[in-house]
KOLSE-274214 format. One line per 2 residues: their letters; for each residue x negated, z, y negated of N, C-alpha, C. Coordinates in Angstrom, 1 decimal, m for minus. Layout:
A> X/Z/Y/X/Z/Y/X/Z/Y ~ ...
This chain:
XX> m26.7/0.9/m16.2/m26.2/2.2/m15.8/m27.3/3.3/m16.1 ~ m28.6/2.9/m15.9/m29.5/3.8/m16.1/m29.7/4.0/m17.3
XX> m29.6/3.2/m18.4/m29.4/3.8/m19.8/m28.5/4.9/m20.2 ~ m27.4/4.5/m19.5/m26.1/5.3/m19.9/m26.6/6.8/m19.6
XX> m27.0/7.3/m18.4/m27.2/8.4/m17.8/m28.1/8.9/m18.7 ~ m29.6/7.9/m18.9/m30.3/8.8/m19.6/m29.8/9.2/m20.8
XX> m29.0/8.4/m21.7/m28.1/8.7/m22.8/m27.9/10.3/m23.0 ~ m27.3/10.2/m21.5/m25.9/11.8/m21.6/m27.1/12.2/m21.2
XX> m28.0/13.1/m20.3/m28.8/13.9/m20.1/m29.9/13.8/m21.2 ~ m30.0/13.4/m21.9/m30.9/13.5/m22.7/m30.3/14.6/m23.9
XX> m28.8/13.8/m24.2/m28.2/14.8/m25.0/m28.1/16.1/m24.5 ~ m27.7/16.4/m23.4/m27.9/17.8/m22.5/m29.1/18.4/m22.8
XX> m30.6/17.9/m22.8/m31.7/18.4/m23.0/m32.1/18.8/m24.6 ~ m31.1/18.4/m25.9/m31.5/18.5/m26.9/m30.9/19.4/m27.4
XX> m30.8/19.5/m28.7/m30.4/21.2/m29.2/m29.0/20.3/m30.0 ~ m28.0/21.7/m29.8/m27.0/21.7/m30.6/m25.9/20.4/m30.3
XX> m26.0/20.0/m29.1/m24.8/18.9/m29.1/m23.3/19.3/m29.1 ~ m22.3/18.9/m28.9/m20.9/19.1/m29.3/m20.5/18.9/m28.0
XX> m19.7/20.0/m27.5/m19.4/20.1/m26.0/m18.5/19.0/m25.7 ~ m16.9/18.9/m26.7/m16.1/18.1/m26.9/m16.4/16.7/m27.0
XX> m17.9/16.1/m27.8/m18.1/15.1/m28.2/m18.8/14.5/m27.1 ~ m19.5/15.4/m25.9/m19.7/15.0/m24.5/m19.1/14.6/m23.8
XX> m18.4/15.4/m24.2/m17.3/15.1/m22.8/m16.2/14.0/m22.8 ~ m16.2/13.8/m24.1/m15.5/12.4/m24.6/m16.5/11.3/m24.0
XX> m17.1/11.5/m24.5/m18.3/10.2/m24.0/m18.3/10.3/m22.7 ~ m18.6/10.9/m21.4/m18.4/11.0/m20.6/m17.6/10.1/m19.8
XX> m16.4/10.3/m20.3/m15.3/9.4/m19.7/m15.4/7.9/m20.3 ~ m15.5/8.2/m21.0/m16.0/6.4/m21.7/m17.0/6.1/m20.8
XX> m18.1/6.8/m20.3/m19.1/5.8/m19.5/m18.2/5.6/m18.5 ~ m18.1/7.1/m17.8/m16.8/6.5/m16.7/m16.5/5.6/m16.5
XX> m15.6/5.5/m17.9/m14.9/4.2/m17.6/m15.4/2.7/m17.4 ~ m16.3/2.5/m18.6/m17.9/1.4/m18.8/m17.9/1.3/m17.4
XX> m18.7/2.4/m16.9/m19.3/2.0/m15.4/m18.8/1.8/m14.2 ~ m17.9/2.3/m14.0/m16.9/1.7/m12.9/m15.4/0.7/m12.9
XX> m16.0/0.6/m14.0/m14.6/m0.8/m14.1/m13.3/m0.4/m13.9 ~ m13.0/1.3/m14.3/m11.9/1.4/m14.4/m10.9/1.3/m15.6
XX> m9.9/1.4/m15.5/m8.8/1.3/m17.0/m9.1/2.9/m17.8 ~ m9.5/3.4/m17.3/m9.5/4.9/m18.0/m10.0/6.2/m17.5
XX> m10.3/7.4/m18.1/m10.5/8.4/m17.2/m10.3/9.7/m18.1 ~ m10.0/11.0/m17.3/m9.8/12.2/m18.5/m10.4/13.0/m17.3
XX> m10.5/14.2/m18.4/m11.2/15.1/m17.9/m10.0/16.3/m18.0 ~ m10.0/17.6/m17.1/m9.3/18.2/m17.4/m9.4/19.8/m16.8
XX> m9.6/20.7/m17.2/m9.9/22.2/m17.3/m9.1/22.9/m17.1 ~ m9.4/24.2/m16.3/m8.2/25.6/m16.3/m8.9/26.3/m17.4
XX> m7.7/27.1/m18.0/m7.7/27.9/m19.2/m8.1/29.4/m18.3 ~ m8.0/30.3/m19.3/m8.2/31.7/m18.8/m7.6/32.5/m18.1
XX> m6.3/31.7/m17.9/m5.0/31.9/m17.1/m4.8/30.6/m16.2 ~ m5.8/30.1/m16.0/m5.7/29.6/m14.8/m4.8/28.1/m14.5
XX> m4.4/28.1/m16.0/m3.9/26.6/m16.3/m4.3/25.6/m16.8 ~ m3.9/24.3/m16.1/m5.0/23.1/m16.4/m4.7/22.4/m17.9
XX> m5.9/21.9/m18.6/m5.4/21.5/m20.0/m6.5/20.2/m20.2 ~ m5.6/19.5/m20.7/m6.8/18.3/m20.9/m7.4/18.3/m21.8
XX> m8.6/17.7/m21.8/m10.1/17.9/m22.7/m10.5/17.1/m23.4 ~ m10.6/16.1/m22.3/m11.3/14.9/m23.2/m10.8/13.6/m22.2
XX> m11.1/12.4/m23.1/m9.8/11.2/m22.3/m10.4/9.8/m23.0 ~ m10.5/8.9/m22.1/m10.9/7.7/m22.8/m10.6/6.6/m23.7
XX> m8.9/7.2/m23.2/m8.0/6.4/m24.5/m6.4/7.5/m24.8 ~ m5.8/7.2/m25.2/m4.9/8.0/m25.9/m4.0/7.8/m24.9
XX> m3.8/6.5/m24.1/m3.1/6.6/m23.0/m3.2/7.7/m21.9 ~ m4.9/7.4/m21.5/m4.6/8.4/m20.5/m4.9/10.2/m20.9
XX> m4.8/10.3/m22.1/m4.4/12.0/m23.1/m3.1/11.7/m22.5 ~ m2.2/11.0/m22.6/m0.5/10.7/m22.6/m0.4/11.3/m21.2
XX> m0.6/10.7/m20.4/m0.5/10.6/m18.9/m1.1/12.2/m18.4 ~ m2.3/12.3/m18.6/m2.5/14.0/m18.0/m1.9/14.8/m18.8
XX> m1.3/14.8/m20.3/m0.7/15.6/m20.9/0.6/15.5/m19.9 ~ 1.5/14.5/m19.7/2.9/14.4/m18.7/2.7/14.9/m17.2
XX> 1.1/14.8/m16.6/0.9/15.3/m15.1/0.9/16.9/m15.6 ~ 0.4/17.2/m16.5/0.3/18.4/m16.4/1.4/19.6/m16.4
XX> 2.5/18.7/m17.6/3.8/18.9/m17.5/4.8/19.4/m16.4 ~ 4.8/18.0/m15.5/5.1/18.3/m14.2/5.0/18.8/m13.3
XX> 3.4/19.6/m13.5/2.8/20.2/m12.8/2.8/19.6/m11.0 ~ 2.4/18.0/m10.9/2.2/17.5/m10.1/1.5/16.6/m10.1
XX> 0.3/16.3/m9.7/m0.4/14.7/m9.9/m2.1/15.0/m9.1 ~ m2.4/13.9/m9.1/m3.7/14.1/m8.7/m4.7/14.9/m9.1
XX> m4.7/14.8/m10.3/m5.5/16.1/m11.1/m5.0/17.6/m10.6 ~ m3.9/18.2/m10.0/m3.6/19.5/m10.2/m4.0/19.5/m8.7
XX> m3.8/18.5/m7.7/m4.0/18.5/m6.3/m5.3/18.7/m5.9 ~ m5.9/18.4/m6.8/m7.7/18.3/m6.5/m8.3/19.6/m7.1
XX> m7.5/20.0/m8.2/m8.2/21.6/m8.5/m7.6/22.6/m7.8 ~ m6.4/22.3/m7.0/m6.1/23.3/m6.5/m6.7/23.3/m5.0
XX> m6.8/22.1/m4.2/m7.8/22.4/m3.1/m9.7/22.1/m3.3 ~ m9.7/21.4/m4.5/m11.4/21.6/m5.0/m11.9/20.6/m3.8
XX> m10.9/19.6/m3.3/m11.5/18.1/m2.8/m11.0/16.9/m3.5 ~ m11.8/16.2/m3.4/m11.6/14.9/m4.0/m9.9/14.4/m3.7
XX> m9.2/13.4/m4.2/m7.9/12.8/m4.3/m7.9/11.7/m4.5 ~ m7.6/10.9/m3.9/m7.4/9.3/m3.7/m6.4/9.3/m3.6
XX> m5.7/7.9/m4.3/m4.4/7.2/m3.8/m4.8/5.6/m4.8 ~ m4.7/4.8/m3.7/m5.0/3.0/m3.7/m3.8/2.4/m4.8
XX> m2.9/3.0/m4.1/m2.0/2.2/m4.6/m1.1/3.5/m5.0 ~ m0.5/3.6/m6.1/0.1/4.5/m6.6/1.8/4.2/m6.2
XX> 2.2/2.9/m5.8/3.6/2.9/m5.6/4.5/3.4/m4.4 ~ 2.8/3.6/m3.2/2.9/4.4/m2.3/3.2/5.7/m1.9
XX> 3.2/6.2/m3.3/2.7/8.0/m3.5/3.7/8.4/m4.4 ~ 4.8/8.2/m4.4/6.4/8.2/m5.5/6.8/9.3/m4.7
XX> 6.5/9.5/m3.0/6.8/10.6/m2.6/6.1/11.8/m2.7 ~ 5.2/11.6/m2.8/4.2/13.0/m2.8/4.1/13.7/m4.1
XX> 4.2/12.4/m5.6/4.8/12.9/m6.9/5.7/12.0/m7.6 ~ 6.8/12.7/m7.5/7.3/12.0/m7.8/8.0/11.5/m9.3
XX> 7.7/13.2/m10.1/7.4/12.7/m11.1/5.9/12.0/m11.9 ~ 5.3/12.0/m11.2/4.2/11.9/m12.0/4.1/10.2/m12.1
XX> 4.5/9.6/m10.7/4.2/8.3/m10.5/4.6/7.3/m11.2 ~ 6.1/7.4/m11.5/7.0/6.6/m12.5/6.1/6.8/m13.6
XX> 5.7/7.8/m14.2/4.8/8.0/m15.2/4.0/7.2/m15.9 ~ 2.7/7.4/m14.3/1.9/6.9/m14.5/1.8/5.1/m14.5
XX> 2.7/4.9/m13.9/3.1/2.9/m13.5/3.6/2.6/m14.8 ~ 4.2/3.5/m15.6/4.8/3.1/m16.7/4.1/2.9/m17.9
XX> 3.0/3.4/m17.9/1.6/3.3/m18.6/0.8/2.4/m18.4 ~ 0.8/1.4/m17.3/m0.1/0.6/m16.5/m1.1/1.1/m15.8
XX> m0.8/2.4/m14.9/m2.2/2.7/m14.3/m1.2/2.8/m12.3 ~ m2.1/2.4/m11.8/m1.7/1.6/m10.2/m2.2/2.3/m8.9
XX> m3.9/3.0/m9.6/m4.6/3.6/m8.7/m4.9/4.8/m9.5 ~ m5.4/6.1/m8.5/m6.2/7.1/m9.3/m7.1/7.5/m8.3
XX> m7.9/8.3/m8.7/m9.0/8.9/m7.9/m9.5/10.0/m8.5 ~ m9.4/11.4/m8.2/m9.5/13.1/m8.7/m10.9/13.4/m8.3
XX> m11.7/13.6/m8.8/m12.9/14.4/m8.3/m13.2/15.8/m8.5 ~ m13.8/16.6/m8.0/m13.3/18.1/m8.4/m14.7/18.5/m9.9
XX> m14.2/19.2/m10.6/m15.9/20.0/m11.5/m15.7/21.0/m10.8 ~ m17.1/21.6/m10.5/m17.1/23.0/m9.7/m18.3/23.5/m10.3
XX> m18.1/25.2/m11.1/m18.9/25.6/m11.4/m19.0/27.3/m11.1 ~ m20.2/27.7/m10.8/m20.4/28.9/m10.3/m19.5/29.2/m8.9
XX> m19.5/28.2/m8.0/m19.0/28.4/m7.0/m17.3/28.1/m6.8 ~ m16.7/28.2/m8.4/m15.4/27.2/m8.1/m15.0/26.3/m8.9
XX> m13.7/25.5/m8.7/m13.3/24.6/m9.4/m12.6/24.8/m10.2 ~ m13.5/24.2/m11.4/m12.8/24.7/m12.8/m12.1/23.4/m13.5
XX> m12.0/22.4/m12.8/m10.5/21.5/m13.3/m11.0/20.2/m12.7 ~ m10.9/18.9/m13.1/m11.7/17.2/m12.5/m11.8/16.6/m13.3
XX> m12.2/15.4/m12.8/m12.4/14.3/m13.6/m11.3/13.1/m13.1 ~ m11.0/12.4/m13.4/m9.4/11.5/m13.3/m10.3/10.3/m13.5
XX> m10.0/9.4/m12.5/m9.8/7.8/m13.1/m9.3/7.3/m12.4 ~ m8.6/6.0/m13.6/m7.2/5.7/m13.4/m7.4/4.1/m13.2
XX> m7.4/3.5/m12.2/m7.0/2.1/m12.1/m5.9/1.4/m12.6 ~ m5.9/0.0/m12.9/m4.8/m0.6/m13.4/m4.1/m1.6/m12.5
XX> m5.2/m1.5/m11.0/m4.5/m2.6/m9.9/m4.9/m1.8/m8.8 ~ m3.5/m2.1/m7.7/m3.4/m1.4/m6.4/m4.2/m2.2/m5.6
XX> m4.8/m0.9/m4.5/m5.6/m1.4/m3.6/m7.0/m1.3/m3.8 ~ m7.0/m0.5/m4.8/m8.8/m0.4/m4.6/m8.7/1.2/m5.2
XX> m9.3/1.6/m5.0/m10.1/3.2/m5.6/m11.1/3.1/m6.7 ~ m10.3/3.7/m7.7/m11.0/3.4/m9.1/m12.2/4.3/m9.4
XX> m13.2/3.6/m9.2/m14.4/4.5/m9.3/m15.3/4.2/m8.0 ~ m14.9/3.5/m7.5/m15.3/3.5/m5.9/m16.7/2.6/m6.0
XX> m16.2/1.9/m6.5/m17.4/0.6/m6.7/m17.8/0.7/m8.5 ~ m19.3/m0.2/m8.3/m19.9/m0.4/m9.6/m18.8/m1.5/m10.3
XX> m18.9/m1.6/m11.9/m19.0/m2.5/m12.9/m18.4/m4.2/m12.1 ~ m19.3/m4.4/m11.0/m19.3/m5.4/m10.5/m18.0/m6.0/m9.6
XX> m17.8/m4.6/m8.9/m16.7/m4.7/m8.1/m17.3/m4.7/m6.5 ~ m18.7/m4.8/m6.5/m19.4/m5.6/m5.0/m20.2/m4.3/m4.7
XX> m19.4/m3.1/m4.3/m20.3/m1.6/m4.0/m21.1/m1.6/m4.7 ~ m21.3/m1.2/m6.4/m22.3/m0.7/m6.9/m22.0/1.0/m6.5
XX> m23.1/1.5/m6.9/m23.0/3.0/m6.4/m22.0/4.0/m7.4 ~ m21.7/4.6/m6.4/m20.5/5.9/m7.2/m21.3/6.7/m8.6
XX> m20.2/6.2/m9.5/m20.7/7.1/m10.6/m19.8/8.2/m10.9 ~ m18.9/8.0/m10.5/m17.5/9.1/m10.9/m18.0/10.6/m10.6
XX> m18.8/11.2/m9.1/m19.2/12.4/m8.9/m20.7/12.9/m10.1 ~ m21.5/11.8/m9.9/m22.7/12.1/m10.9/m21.9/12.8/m12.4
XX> m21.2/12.3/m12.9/m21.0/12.2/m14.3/m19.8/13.6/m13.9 ~ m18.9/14.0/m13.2/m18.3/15.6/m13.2/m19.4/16.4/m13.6
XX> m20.5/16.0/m12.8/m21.5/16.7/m12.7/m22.4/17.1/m13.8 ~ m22.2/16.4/m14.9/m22.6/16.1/m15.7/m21.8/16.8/m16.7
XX> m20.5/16.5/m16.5/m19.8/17.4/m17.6/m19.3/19.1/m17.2 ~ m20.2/19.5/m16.2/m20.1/20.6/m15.5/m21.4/21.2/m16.6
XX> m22.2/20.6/m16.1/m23.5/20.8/m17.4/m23.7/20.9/m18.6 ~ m23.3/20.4/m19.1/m22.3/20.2/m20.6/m22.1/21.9/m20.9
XX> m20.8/22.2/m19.9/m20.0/23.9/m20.3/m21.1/24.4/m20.1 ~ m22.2/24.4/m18.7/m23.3/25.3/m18.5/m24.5/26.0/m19.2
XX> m25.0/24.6/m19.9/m25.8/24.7/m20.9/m25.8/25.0/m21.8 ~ m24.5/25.6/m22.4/m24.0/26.1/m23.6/m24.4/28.3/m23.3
XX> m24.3/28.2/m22.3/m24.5/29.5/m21.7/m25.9/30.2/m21.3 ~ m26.7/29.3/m21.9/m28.4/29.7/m21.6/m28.6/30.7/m22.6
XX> m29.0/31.9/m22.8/m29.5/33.0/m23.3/m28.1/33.9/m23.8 ~ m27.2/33.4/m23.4/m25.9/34.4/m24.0/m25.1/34.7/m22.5
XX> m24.4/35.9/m23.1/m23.3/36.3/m22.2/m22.1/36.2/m21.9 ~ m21.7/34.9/m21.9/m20.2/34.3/m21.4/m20.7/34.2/m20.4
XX> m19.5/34.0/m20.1/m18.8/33.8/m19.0/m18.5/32.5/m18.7 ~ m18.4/31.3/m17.7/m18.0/30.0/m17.5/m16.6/30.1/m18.2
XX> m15.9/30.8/m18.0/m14.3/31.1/m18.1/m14.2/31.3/m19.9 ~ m15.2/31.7/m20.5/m15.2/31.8/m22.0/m15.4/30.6/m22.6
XX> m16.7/30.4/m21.9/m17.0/28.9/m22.6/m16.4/27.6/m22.4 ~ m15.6/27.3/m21.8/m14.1/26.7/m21.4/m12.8/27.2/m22.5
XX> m12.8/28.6/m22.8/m12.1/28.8/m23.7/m12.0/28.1/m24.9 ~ m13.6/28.3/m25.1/m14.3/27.8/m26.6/m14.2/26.4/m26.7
XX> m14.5/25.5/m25.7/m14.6/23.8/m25.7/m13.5/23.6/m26.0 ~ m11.8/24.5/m25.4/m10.3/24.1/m25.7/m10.0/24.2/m27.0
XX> m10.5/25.5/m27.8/m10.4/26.0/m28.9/m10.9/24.6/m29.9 ~ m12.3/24.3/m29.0/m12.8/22.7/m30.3/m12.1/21.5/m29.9
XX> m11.6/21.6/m28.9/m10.4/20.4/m28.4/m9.3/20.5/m29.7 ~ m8.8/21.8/m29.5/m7.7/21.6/m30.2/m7.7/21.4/m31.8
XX> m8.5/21.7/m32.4/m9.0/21.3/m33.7/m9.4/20.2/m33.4 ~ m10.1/19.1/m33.1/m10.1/17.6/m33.2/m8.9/17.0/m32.9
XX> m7.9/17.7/m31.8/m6.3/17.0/m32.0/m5.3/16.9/m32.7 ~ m5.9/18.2/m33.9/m4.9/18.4/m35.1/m5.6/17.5/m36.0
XX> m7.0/17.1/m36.0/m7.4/16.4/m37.1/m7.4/15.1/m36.9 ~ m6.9/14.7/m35.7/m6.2/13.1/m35.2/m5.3/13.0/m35.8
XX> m4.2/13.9/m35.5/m3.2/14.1/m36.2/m3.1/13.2/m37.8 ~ m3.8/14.4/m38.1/m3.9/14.2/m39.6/m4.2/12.9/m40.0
XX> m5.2/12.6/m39.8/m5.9/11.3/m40.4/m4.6/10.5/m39.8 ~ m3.9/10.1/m38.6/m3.2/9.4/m38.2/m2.5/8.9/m39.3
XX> m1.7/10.3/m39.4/m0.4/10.1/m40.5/m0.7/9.9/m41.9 ~ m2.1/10.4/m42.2/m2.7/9.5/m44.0/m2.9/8.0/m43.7
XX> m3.1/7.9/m42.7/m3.6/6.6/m42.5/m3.1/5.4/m42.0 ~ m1.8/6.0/m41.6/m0.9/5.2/m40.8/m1.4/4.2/m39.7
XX> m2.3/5.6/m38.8/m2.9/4.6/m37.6/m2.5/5.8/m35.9 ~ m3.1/4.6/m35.5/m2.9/5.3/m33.7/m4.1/6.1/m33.9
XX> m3.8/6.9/m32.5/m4.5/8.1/m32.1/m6.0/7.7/m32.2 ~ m5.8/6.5/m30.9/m7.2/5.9/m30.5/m8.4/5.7/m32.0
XX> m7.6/5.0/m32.7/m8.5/4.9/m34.0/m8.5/5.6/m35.0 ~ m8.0/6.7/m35.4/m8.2/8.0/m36.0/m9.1/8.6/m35.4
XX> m9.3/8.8/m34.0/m10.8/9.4/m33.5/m11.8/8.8/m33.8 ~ m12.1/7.5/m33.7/m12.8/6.9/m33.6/m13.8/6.7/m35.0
XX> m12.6/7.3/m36.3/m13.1/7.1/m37.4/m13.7/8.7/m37.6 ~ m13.1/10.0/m37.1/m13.1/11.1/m37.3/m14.9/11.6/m37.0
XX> m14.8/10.4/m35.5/m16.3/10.5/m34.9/m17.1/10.1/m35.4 ~ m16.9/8.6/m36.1/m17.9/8.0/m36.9/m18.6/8.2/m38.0
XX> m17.3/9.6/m38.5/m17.5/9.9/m40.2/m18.6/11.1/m39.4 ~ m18.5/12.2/m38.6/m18.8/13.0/m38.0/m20.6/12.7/m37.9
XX> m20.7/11.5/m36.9/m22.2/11.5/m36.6/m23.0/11.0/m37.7 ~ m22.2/10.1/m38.9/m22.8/9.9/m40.3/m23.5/10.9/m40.9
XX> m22.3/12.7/m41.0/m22.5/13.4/m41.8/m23.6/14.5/m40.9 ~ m24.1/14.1/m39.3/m24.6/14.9/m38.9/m24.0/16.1/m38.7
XX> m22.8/15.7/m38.5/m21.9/17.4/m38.2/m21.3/17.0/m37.2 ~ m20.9/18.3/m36.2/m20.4/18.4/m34.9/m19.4/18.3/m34.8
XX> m18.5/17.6/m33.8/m17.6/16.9/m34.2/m15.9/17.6/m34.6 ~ m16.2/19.1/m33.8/m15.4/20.0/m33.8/m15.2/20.6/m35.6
XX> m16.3/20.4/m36.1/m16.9/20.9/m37.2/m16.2/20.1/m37.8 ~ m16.4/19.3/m37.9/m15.8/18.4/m38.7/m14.4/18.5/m38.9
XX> m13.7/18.2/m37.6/m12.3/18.5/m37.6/m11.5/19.8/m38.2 ~ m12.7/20.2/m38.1/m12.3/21.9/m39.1/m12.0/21.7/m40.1
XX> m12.8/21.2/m40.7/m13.0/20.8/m41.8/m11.7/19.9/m42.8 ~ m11.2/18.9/m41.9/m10.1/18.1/m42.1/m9.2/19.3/m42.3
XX> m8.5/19.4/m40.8/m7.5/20.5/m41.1/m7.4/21.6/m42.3 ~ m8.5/22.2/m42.0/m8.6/23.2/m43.4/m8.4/22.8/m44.8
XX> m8.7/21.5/m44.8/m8.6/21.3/m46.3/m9.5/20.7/m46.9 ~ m11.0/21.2/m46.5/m12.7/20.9/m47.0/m12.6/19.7/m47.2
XX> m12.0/18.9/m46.2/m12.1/17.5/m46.3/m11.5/16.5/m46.6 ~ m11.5/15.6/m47.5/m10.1/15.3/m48.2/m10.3/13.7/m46.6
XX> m8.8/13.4/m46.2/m9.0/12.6/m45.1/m9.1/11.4/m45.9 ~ m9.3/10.9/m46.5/m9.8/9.8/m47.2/m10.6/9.4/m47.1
XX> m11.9/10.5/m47.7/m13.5/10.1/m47.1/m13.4/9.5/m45.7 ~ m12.6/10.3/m44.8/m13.3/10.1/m43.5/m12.4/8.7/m43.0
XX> m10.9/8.6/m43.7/m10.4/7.1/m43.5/m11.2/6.3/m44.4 ~ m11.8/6.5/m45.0/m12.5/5.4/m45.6/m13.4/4.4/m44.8
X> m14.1/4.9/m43.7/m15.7/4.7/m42.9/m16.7/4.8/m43.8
């Protein structure tokens, strides 16, 4: 666990990292370290609407893209009161969302747990992780299962820092540079896209090649995906490995 961390803060401390390519990682340790099935992250826009960011697997992109839809689920409940959200067992909670839950059960996820990001005093969207068996609180315990220590708040925390740090000697705003990370969100989702359908592959592994080709070429990962879309890059190279 202590690797992991120093991992991510170390990248924090160095020049030029990829806000998107953080925050992806992020949820992946998330998920690594608490033994859960998954985790996303998810942000208000400049109008105040939540948008997902970054996600550990394509499933759970699926699932907060549908919570958000709904405009019901643990994620929207936690940024709108800026406290944490629990629910053990999700077949419990059909009343409280009722679309969201069929949803999420239908995906294989059983538990969730919302933690708030809060930056300059408010909540600017959470962190999500999603269990795949009722009765436990995903994130609650370590790896182990036997109370290792909570990692789920450390790591919001972390990707709160991420947006912050981008704002050292310039004049955004928290609210801009949240603009900007969606803006490099959405260029890596078009260039998922892409590579998918040259490639005739899933989500999950079109990123994974997008990222690979990315940290080879020492370009950011947003950058890269520019790149795809635009044209510069023929998707080949990058379905190649």
């Amino acid at each position: 666990m202590n690797e992991a961390f120093a991992g991510l803060t170390g990248t924090l401390t160095g020049q030029g990292y990829d806000t998107v390519e953080f925050l992806h990682r992020v949820t992946e340790v998330c998920t690594a370290l608490s033994g859960a099935a998954g985790a996303g992250l998810v942000v208000a826009d400049r109008h105040g609407r939540l948008r997902d960011i970054a996600y550990s697997s394509d499933r759970v992109r699926r699932l907060e893209a549908l919570q958000i839809a709904a405009d019901e689920g643990p994620c929207l409940d936690c940024h709108r009161s800026g406290e944490t959200v629990v629910e053990p067992d999700l077949d419990r909670a059909r009343g409280r969302w009722p679309r969201f839950v069929p949803q999420a059960v239908a995906l294989g996820f059983r538990s969730v747990r919302a933690v708030p990001l809060r930056l300059d005093g408010q909540t600017v969207g959470a962190l999500n992780v999603f269990g795949d068996r009722p009765g436990t609180e995903p994130g609650e315990y370590g790896r182990d299962g036997r109370g290792g220590p909570d990692v789920v708040q450390p790591l919001a925390d972390l990707a709160v820092l991420a947006l912050l740090q981008r704002r050292y000697g310039r004049e955004q705003t928290a609210t801009e540079e949240i603009s900007v990370a969606l803006v490099d969100r959405t260029a890596v989702e078009r260039a998922k896209g892409v590579l998918a359908e040259a490639g005739g592959l899933d989500m999950d592994t079109a990123f994974e090649l997008l990222r690979s080709h990315a940290r080879r070429d020492g370009t950011g990962l947003a950058d890269m995906a520019r790149a795809v879309v635009g044209g510069l890059l023929d998707p080949a190279v990058v379905l190649a490995g």
